[in-house]
N, C-alpha and C positions, 0 to 999 in steps of 0.2 A: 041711325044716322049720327058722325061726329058732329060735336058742337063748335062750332063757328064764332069767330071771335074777331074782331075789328083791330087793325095798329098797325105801325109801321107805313104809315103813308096812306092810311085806309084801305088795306089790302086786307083779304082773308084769310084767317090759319086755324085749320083745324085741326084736335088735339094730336093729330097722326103727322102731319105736316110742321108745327112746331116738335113735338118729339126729334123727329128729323134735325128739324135746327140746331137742338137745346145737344144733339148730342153728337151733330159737324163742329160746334163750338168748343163741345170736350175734348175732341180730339186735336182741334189747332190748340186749345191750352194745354195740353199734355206734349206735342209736338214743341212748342216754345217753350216749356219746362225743362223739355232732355236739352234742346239746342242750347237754351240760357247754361244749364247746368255744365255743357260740354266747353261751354266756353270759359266757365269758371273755371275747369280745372285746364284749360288750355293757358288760361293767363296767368296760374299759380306757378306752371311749366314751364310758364316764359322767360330767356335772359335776356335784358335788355344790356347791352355795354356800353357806357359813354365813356371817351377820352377827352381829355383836355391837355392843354399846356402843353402839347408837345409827348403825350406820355406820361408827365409828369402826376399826374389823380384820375383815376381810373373808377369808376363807381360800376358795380355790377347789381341789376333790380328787376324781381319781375314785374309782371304787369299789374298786379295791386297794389304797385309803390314800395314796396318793400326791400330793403336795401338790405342785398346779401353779402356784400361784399367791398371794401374800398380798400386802395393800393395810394397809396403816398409815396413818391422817389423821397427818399430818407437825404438825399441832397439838397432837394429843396426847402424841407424842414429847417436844414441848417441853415442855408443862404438867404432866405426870404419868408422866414413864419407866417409874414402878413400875406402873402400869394395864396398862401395853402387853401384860406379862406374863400377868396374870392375865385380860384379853382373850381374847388369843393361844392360851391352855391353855383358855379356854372353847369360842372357834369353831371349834379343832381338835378337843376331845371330842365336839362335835355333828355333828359333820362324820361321825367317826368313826361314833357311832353313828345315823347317818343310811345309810352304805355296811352297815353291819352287818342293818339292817334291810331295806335294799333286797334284797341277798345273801338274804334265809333267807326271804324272799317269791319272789323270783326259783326257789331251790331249792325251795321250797311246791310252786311251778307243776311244777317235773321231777320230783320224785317225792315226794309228801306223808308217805309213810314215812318217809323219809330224816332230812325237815327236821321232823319233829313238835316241839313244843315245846323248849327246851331241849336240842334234839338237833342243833339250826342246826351247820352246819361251820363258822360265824364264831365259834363259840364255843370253837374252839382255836386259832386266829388273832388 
């Protein structure tokens, strides 16, 4: 006879019936591993494009913040130095929370517990 064991709400589990669990549990962690993993290379993949100004600063990033790319109109350099800045810290904030949104949509899809409101993982990154 398997040995019996008390937990979980006072319920019974014996060794053959925990077996069972210990290793439905392995496979949703191995399932959530490929998915996490798929998504990582999905956001390393990703272009995000923000514009500003009219055209004028252009930031191109994927989705782990990384800035692949910035375009400057060589016009505005001349007429306005001080713009460039406040451009620049515009279509990099959108950028951002353009990758931040896509991220906690992305995790929505893997597990909607996880990412519920205000629970996004972008939100300690």
């Amino acid at each position: 006879m398997a040995k019996k064991f008390r937990g979980l709400g006072g319920k019974s589990f014996s060794n053959k019936n925990m077996s069972k669990l210990l290793k439905e549990a392995q496979k949703m962690q191995e399932e959530l591993k490929q998915r996490m993993n798929e998504l990582e290379e999905k956001l390393e993949n990703l272009e995000i494009v923000k514009s500003v100004g009219g055209g004028a600063v252009l930031i191109k990033m994927n989705g782990h913040y990384k800035v692949k790319e910035i375009n400057i109109d060589p016009e505005l350099i001349k007429d306005d130095p001080e713009m460039v800045t406040d451009l620049l810290i515009a279509a990099f904030n959108d950028a951002v929370d353009e990758a931040k949104k896509i991220y906690d949509e992305e995790m929505k899809k893997i597990n909607p517990n996880i990412a519920a409101e205000g629970l996004g993982f972008s939100d300690i990154i």
